[in-house]
KEMIVO-637326 format. One record per residue (C-alpha): y, z, x; residue number from 0. Coordinates in steps of 0.2 Angstrom, whole numbers, plus 5000, padded with zeros to 4 digits. Layout:
// KEMIVO-637326
R     Y     Z     X  seq
R     Y     Z     X  NUM
...
***
This chain:
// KEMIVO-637326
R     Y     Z     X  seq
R  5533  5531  5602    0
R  5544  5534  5616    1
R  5544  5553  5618    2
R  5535  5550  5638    3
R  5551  5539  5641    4
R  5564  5551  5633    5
R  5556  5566  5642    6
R  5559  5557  5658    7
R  5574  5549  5657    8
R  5583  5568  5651    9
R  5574  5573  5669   10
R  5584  5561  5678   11
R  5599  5567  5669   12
R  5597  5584  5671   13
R  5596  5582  5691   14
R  5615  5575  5691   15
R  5623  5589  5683   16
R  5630  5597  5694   17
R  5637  5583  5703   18
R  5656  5582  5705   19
R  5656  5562  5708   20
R  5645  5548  5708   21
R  5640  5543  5725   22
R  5625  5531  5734   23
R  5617  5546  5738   24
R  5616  5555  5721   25
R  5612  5539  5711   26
R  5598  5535  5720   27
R  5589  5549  5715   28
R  5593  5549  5696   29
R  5588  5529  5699   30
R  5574  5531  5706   31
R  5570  5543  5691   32
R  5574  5531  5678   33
R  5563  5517  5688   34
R  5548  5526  5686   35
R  5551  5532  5670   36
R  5555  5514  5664   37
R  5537  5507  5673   38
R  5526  5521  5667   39
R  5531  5518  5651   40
R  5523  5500  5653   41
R  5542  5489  5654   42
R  5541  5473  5664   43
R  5545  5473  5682   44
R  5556  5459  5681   45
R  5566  5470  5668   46
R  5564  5485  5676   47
R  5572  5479  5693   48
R  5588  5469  5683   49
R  5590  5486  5673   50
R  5591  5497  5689   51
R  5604  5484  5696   52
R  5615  5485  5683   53
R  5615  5501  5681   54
R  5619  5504  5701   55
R  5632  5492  5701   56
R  5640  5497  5685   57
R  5639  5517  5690   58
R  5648  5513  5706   59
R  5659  5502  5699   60
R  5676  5502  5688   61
R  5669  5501  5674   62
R  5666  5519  5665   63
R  5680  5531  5660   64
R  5685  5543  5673   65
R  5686  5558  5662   66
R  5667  5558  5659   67
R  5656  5569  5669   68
R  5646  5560  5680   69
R  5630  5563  5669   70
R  5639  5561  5655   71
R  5644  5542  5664   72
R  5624  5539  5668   73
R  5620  5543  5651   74
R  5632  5530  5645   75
R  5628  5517  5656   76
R  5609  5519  5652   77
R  5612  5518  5633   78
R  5622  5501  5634   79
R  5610  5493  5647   80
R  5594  5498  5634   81
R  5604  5492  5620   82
R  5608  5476  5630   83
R  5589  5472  5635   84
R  5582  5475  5616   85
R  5598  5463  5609   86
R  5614  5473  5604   87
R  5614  5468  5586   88
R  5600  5469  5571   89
R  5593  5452  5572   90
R  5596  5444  5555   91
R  5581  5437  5543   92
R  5582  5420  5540   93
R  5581  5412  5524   94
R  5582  5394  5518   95
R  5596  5386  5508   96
R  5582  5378  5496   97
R  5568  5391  5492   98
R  5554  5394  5495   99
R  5558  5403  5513  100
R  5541  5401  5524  101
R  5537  5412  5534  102
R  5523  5408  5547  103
R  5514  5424  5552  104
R  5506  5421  5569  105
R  5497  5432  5586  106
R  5481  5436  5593  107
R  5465  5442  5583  108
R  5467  5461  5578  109
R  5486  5462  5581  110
R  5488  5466  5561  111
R  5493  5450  5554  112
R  5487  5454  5536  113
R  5491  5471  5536  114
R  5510  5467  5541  115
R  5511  5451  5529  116
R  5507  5465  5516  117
R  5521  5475  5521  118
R  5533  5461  5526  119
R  5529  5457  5508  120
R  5535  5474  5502  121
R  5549  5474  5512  122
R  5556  5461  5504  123
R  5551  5465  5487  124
R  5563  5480  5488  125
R  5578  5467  5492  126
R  5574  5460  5476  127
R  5565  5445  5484  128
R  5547  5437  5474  129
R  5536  5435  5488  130
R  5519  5426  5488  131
R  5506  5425  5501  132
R  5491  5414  5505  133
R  5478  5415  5519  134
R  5475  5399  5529  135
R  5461  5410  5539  136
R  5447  5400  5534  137
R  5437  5407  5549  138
R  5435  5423  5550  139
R  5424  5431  5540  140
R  5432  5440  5523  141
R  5448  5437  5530  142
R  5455  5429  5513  143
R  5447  5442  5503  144
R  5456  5456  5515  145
R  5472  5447  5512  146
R  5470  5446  5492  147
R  5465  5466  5492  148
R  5482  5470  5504  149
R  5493  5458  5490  150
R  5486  5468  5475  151
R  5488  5484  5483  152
R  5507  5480  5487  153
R  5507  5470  5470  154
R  5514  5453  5476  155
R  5508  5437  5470  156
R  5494  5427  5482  157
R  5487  5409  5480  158
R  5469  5410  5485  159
R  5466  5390  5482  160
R  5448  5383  5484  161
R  5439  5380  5502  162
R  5428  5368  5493  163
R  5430  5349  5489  164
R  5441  5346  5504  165
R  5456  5330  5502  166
R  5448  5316  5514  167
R  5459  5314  5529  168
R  5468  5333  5526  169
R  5461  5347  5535  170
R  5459  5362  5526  171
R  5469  5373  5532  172
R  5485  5363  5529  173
R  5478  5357  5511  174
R  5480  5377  5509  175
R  5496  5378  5517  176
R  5504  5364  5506  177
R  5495  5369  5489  178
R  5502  5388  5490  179
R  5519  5380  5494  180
R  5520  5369  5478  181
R  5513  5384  5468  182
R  5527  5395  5476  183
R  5540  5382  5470  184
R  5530  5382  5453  185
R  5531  5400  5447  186
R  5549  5402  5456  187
R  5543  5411  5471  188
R  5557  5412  5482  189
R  5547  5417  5498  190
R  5531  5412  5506  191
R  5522  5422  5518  192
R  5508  5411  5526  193
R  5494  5422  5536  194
R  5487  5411  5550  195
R  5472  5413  5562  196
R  5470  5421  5575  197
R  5461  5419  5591  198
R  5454  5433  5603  199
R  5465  5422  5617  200
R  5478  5409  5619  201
R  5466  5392  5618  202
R  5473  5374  5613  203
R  5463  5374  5596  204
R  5475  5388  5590  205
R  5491  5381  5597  206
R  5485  5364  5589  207
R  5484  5372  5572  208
R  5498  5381  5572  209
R  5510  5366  5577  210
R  5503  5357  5562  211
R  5506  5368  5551  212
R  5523  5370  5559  213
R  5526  5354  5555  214
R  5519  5352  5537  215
R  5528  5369  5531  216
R  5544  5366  5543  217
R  5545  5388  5543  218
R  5561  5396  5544  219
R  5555  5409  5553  220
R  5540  5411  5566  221
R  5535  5429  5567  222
R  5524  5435  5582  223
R  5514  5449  5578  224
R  5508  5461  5593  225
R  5500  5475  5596  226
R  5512  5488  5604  227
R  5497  5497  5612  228
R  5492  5481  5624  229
R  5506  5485  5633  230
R  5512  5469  5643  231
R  5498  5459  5635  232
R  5507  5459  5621  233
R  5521  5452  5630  234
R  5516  5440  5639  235
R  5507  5432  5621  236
R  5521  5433  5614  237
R  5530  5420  5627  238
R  5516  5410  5627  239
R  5518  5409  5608  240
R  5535  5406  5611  241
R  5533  5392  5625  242
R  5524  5381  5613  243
R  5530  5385  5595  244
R  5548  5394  5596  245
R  5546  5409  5587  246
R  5559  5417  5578  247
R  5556  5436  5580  248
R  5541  5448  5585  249
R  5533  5461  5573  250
R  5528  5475  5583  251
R  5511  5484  5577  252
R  5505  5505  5580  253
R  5521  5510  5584  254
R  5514  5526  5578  255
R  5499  5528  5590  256
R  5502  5532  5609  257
R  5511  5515  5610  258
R  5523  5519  5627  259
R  5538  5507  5621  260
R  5536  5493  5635  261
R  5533  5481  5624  262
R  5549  5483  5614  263
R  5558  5487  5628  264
R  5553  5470  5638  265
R  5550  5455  5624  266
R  5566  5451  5619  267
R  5572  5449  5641  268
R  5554  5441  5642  269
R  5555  5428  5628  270
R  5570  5427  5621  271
R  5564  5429  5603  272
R  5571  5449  5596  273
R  5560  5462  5590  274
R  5562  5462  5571  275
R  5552  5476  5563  276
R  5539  5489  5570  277
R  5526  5495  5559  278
R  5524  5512  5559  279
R  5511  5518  5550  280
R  5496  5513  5540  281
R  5504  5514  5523  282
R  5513  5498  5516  283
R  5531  5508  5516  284
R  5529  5513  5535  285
R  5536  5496  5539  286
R  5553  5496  5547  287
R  5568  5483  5550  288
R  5570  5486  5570  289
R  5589  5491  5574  290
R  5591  5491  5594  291
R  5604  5505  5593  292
R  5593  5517  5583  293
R  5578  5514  5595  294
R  5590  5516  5610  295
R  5598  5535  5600  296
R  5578  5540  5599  297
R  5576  5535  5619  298
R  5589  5545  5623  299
R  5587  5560  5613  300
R  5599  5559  5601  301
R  5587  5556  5586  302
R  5590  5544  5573  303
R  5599  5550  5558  304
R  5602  5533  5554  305
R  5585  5530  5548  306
R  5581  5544  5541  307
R  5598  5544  5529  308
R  5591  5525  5523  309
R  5575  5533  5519  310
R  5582  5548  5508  311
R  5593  5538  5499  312
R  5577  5526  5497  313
R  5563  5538  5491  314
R  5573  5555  5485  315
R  5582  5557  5467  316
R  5601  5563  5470  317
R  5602  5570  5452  318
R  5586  5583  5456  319
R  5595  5588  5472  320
R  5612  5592  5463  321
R  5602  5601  5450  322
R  5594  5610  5460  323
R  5611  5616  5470  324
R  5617  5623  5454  325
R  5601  5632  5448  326
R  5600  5639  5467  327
R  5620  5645  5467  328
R  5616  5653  5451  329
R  5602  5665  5461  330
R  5592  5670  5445  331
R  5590  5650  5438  332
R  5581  5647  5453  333
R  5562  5648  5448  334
R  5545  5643  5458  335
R  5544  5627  5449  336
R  5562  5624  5458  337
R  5555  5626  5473  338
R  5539  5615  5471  339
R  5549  5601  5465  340
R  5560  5601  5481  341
R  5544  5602  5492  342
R  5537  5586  5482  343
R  5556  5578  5489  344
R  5552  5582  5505  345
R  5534  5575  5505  346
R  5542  5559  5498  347
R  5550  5556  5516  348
R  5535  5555  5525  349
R  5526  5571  5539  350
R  5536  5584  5542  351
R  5533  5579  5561  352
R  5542  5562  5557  353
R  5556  5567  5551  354
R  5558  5581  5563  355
R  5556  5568  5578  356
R  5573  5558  5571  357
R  5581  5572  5574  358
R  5590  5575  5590  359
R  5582  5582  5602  360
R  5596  5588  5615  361
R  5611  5602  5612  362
R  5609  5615  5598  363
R  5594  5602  5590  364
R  5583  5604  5609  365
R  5570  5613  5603  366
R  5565  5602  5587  367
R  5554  5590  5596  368
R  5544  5604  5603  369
R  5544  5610  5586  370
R  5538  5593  5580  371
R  5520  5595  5591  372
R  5517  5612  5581  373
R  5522  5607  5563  374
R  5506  5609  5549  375
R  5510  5599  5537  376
R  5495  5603  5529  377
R  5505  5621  5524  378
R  5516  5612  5512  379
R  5501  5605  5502  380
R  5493  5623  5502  381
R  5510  5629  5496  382
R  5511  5618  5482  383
R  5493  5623  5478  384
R  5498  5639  5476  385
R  5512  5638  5466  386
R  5500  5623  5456  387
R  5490  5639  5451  388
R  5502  5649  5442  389
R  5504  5648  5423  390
R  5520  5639  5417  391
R  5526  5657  5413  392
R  5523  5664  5430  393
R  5531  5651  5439  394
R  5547  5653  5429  395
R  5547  5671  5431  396
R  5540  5677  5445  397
R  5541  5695  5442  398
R  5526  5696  5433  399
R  5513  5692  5444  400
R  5505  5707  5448  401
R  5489  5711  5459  402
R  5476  5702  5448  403
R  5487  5687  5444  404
R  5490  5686  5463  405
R  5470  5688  5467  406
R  5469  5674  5451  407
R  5481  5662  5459  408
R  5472  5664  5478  409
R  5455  5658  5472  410
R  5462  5645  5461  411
R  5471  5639  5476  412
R  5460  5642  5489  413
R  5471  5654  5499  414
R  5471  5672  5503  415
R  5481  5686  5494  416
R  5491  5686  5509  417
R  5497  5670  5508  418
R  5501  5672  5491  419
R  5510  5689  5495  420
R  5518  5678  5510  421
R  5525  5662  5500  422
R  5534  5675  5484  423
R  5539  5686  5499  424
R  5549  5671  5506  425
R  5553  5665  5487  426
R  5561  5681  5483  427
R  5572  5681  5500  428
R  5577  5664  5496  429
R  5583  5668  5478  430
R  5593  5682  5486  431
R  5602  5671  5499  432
R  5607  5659  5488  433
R  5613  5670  5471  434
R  5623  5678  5489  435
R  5631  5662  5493  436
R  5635  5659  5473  437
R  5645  5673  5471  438
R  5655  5669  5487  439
R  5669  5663  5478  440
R  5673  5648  5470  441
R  5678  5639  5487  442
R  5660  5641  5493  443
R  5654  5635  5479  444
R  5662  5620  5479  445
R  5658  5618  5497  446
R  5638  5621  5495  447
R  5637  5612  5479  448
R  5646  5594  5491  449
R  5631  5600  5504  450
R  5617  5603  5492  451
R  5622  5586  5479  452
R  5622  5576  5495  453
R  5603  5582  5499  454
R  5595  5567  5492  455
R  5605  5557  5505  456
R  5600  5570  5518  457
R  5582  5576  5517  458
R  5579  5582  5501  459
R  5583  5602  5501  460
R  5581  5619  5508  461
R  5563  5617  5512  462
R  5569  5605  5527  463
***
């Protein structure tokens, strides 16, 4: 997401240096850049033109430090004027004084309602929450069923309830709605996660449904879910959503696809309600808290370290990577096994290409989103294989794999003896760099064994 923005906002940076000053006539052009770079990746108009203003008036202005270079004060300027549009600070997660919390899951048919209330329930489960979801889709086909085989697979609790027998005078979609709320309070579930319809438009049946159950469930939070590939669509639902019901926050869906970013960049200045998390993936885990700043480091090409620190201290074990450090500085305690359990680490933070992408992409770190484009991640699995196909003796010492063991290992991998030659080529320079840096002295021990322990806060080891 965002890589056509970035690429075109670093264009209109790169035509100011150079500059001595900021004037009319040299702003216009890098304005008129960041116009067309904000509209072709699908922002509002309305957004668009205020953004552009601002920046104009606050490049020409007073208001930026003299001893910056004038790209450097663009550069500036932009960042705090996208930080501004998605909301400056984190938007918090609302929780009622008296559990259960409600949370009231609403947007358009095929947005990914049930998928995110899966991972919204995951989410929360990881702050130590007891979540339990129910379906008040009694119209789509299967759409209950879907949403009992998302819970399972994430392992929260759901109340299914009977559409049978229906309370006269209670329509059934709130008889629902109220039965999983007392069962919630009943088994101590603190939150409740209520899935609603959809509709394939905005019509007055759905808005009537969802005030109702508005009112019989009074939610703490409204969460809008949209499709980040409908571009403006998504936008504009979203404030219709927001005209009639008041939503709390929008979840923002196929952040992984070919999304452009308008959507996040234009909902909050649209409707007033913040983005709260993006789903980024199909997986339950690829769910992410959205943090205006982070987005705004990733526009601008400065990567987000944050995000990927949070997700190594997550998913990575700290005592493997300091064990690792001091079988590596001993050079000859480093065996093949070693290595496959620090490529294991590093599978555990998700595609190589993902992580490489939260990286910066400017200064010494310009040519990792290119990078990025060419990574095979499908060369880690056959790397593993490999090494999978050793005997325990082998992979401890590697010296005695000779030719027939090497052609052994090949077919039980499904590689070429050139590929096995190729990963215990690299194995033994490996071993040899670091038995180097062990004997360096006890003060560059001390100094690798600090950079190496902190790998399971940083990516997980040397095969990053």
């Amino acid at each position: 997401m965002f890589e056509n923005l970035q690429e075109k906002l670093q264009r209109a940076f790169k035509n100011l240096r150079g500059q001595g000053t900021i004037t009319e006539e040299n702003i216009s052009e890098a304005l008129r850049e960041i116009r067309l770079a904000l509209l072709e990746s699908d922002v509002n108009l309305n957004v668009v033109k205020a953004t552009i203003d601002h920046i104009r008036e606050k490049a020409l202005g007073t208001q930026v430090a003299t001893a910056l270079s004038p790209t450097e004060q663009i550069i500036k300027i932009v960042n705090d004027e996208l930080i501004e549009i998605l909301g400056k600070d984190t938007a918090r997660f609302k929780f009622s004084s008296q559990p259960p919390t409600v949370i009231l899951m609403a947007g358009l048919q095929g947005s990914g309602k049930t998928t995110s209330s899966g991972k919204l329930a995951t989410w929360l489960k990881k702050g130590g929450h007891r979540p339990m979801l129910v379906s008040v889709d009694v119209y789509r086909p299967a759409a209950r069923e879907q949403l009992a085989i998302v819970a399972k697979a994430v392992g929260a609790q759901i109340y299914t309830g009977k559409i049978n027998d229906e309370e006269a005078g209670t329509p059934l979609v709130l008889r629902l709605a109220k039965e999983a709320l007392r069962e919630a309070r009943n088994f101590g579930n603190d939150i409740l996660l209520v899935d609603t319809a959809g509709r394939l438009g905005i019509d007055e049946a759905l808005m009537d449904e969802m005030k109702q159950l508005k009112a019989a469930l009074n939610p703490s939070e409204i969460l809008f879910v949209a499709d980040a590939m409908t571009g403006q669509d998504a936008v504009n639902s979203a404030d219709a959503f927001h005209k009639q019901l008041g939503i709390t926050g929008v979840i923002l869906t196929k952040m992984d696809g070919d999304a452009r970013g308008g959507a996040a960049l234009s909902i909050r200045n649209v409707t007033g309600a913040p983005v709260k998390f993006l789903g980024t993936g199909e997986k339950p885990e690829q769910f992410e808290a959205f943090h205006p700043d982070r987005i705004v480091s990733r526009i601008m090409g400065m990567g987000d370290i944050a995000t990927l620190l949070e997700r190594a201290e997550e998913k990575l074990d700290r005592g493997k990577a300091e064990d690792f450090a001091k079988k590596a500085l001993s050079g000859d305690g480093f065996t093949l096994e070693d290595f496959r359990d620090q490529l294991r680490q590093i599978k555990k933070l998700g595609s190589m290409q993902s992580i490489l992408k939260m990286m910066p992409s400017v200064g010494p770190f310009q040519g990792l989103q290119q990078a990025a484009e060419h990574v095979d991640d499908s060369q880690l699995a056959r790397t593993e294989a490999i090494i999978n196909s050793m005997t325990k003796k082998e992979r401890i010492d590697h010296e005695i794999i000779n030719g027939s063991r090497r052609r052994r290992i090949a077919e039980g991998s499904g590689v070429s003896v050139q590929e096995v030659n190729q990963l215990l080529k690299q194995y033994g320079q490996m071993r040899k760099m670091f038995k180097g840096l062990g004997s360096g002295g006890g003060k560059m021990q001390r100094r690798l064994m600090s950079q190496m322990g902190q790998m399971g806060r940083m990516g997980g080891g040397f095969g990053r």
